[in-house]
C-alpha positions in Angstrom: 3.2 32.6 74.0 4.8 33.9 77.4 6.7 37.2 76.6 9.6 34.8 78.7 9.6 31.8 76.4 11.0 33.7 73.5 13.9 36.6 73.0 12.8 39.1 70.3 15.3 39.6 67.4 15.3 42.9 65.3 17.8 42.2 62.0 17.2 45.5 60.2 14.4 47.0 62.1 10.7 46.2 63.4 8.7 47.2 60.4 11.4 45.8 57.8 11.6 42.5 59.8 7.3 42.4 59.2 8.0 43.6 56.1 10.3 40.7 54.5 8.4 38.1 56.9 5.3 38.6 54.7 7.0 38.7 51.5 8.2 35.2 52.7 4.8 34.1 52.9 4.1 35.4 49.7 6.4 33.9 47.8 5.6 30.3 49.4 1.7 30.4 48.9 2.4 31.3 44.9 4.4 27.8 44.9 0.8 26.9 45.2 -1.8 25.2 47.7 -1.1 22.8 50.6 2.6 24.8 51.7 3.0 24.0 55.4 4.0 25.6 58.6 4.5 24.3 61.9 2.8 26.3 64.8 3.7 26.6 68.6 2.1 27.8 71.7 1.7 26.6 75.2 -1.0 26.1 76.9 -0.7 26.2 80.8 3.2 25.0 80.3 2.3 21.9 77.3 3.6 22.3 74.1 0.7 22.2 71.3 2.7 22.4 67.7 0.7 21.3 64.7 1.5 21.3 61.4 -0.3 24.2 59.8 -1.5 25.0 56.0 -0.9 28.3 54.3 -3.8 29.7 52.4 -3.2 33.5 51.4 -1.8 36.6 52.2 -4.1 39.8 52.1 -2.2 43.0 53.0 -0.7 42.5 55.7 -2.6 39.7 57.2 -1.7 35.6 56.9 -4.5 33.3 56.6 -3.9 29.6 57.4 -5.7 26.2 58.0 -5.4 24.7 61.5 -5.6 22.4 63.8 -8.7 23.2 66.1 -6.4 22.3 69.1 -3.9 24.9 68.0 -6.9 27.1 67.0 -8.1 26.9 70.9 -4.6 28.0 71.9 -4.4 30.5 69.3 -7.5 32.5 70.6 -6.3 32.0 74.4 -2.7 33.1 73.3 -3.2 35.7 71.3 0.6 35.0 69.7 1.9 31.9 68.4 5.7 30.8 67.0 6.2 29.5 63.7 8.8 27.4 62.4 9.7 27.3 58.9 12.3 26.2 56.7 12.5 29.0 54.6 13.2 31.3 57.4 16.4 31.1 59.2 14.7 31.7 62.6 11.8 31.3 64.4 8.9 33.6 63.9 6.6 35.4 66.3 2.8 36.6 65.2 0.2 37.8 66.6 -3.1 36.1 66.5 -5.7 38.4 64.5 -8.5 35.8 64.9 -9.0 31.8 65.6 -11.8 30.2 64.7 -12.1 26.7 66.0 -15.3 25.3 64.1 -13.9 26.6 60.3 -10.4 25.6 62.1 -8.6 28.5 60.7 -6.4 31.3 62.1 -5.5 35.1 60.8 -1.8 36.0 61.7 -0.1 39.5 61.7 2.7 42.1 63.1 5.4 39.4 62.6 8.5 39.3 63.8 11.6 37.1 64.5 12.2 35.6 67.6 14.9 33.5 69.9 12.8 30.7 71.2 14.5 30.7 74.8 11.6 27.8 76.1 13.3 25.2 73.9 16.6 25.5 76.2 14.4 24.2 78.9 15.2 20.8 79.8 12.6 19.8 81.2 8.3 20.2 81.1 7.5 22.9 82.7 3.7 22.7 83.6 1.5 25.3 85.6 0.1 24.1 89.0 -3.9 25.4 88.7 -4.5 26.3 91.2 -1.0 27.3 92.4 0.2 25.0 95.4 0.6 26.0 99.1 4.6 26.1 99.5 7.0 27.5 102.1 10.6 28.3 101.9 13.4 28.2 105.0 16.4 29.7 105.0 18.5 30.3 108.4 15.3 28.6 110.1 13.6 32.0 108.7 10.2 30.8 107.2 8.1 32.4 104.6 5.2 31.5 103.0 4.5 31.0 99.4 2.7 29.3 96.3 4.3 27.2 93.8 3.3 28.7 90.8 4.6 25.7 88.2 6.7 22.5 88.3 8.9 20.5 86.3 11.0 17.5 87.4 13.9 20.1 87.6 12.8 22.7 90.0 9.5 25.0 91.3 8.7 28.7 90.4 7.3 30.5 93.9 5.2 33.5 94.4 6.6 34.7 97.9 4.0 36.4 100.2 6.3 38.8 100.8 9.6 39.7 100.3 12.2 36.5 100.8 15.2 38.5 101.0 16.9 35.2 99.1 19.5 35.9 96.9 20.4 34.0 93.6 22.6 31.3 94.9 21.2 30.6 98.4 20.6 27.0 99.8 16.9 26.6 100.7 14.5 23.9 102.2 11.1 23.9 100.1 8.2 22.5 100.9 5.5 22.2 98.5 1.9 20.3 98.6 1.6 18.7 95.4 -1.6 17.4 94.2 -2.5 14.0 93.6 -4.7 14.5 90.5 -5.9 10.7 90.9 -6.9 10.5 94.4 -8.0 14.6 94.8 -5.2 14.5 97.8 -2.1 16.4 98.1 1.6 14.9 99.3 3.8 17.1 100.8 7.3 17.0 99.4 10.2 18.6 101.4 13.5 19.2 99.4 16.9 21.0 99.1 16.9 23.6 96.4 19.2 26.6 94.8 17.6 29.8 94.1 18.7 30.5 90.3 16.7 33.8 89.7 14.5 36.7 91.6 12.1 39.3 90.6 9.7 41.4 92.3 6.3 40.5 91.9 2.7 41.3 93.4 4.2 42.4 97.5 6.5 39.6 97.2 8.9 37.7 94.9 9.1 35.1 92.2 11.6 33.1 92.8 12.6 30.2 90.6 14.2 27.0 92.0 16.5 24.2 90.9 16.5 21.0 92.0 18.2 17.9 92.8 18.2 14.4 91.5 16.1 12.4 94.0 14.2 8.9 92.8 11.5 9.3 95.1 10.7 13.0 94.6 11.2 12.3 90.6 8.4 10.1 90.9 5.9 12.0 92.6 6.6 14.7 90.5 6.5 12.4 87.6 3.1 10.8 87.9 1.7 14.3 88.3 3.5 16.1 85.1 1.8 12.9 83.3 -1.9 13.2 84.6 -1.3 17.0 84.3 -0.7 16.7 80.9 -3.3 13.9 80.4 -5.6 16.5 81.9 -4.3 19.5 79.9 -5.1 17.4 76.6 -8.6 16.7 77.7 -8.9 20.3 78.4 -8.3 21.8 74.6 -10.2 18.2 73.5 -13.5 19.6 74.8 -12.5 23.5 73.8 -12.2 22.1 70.1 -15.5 20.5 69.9 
């Protein structure tokens, strides 16, 4: 998980939040074997959430059974969400170990979170590798890659600094591949900066965008084979 997909939450402090978390999961695996969990991480931008069994707790370490998708995306991770019902928020953990071939995971240093990527309203999917883009402002150009995509707006590395401010009106262009034909198609469209940070000599800069039928379906067909792709990607990882 991102550190900017969830929003930490201390309710008495760190080590007491850890500390009630894992009597938690105590109490649930003495109810006895096959309790379940649901796990969450992204992988490049997709959502993988299977359910997940609890096995034991030793010290302070949880042992489940997993997926071996989620496994993959455990070890490339290194934290996953949980969601469970006998918790009144979401969880954080860090991943102690994955192992994809005995499809298991080790879980620890828990803590609860706000899980601010569920507000999204849209898939948000990395572009690999990040797309040649340009922004104009004031016929002022400057250079950029697209660093993700959803059918809402772009995220932008700026080559240097844009000197946008949240709010402004902006022309982007961005070359988005065509994953089926190995080409790219330039789209050019109207967006609003909504938020700025420095970043690398530059500045990420995230956009919104309008509602445009022909630019929702080029960026539609390429969300789906991303995704298509993505799958296949964890698919081989798992074996």
């Amino acid at each position: 998980m991102e550190p900017n997909f969830y929003r930490t939450m201390v309710k008495a402090s760190t080590e007491a939040d850890c500390a009630e978390i894992l009597g938690g999961f105590r109490d649930l695996v003495k109810r006895g074997p096959g309790v379940g969990v649901k796990l969450l991480n992204y992988y490049k931008g997709l959502p993988i959430s299977y359910p997940a069994t609890l096995v034991e707790v030793s010290g302070e370490i949880l042992e489940l059974d997993v997926h071996p998708q989620q496994a993959v995306a455990l070890g490339i991770s290194g934290r996953t969400c949980i969601k469970c019902g006998t918790f009144a928020h979401t969880l954080l953990a860090e991943v102690k170990d994955a192992d994809v071939r005995r499809m298991m995971a080790s879980l620890h240093n828990f803590s609860y979170v706000d899980l601010m990527v569920e507000q999204r309203a849209s898939l948000r999917l990395e572009l690999e590798p990040p797309a040649d883009a340009e922004i104009t402002i004031a016929g002022r150009k400057v250079a950029a890659k697209a660093l993700d995509v959803s059918l809402g707006g772009f995220s932008a590395l700026s080559s240097e600094r844009s000197l946008l401010e949240k709010g402004d009106e902006v022309l982007l262009k961005v070359m988005i591949p065509n994953l089926l034909h190995n080409t790219v198609t330039p789209l050019e469209l109207p967006a609003t900066v909504v938020e700025l940070a420095e970043a690398d000599g530059g500045e990420l800069c995230r956009f919104s965008i309008g509602s445009d039928p022909q630019i929702e379906g080029v960026l539609s067909r390429f969300i789906f084979q991303r995704q298509v792709d993505l799958i296949r990607e964890l698919k081989e990882m798992s074996g």
